[in-house]
Residue, then its C-alpha position, 0 to 999 in steps of 0.5 A: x428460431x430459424x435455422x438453415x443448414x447446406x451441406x454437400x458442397x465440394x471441389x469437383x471437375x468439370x462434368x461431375x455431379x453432386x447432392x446439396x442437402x438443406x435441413x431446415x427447422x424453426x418453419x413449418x416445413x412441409x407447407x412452405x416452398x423451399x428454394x436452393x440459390x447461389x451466389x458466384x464471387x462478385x455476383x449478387x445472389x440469384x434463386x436458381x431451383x425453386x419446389x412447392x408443397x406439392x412437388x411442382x418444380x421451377x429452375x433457371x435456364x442455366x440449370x435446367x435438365x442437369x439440376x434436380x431439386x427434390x424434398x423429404x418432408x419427414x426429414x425437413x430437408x431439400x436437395x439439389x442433384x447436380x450433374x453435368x457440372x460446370x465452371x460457371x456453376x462455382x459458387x456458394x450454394x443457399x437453400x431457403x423458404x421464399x415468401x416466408x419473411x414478409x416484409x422482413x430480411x430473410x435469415x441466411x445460413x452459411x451455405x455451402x462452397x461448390x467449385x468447378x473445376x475445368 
């Protein structure tokens, strides 16, 4: 069974930084790309950093050079480095292994709250 679990969220202000973290199990972690997502209030959920097996790294426009995604493969673990944090960076935070489900829905965990404050 799969199992997602974001951690690291927080009300900071504007400019701030912070470290997301996601342990994953039920995968075989280290041969998958994993990805870190969000979902602001009223918005519909969007991939926002993606890193494959080999450490190549992928982020949206509205995120690149303040964003780091990282992997520890021994701990099945993925982290977003936030800095230079924003307003518009509120949301709830998502980490996942696109490409994994198939044909079926992806299993979401909880996630985890960031909120910028200006």
């Amino acid at each position: 069974q799969v199992q997602l679990v974001e951690s690291g969220g927080a009300l900071v202000q504007a400019g701030g930084s912070l470290r997301l973290s996601c342990v994953a199990s039920g995968i075989t972690f280290s041969t998958r790309v994993m990805a870190w997502y969000r979902q602001a209030p009223g918005k519909q959920r969007e991939l926002i950093a993606s890193i494959s097996t080999g450490g190549s790294t992928n982020y949206v426009d509205s995120v690149k050079g303040r964003f780091t995604i990282s992997r520890d493969d021994a701990k099945n673990t993925v982290y977003l480095q936030m800095n230079g944090l924003k307003p518009e960076d509120t949301a709830v935070y998502y980490c996942n292994a696109p490409g994994y489900w198939g044909p079926f829905d992806p299993y979401w965990g909880q996630g985890t709250q960031v909120t910028i404050s200006s």
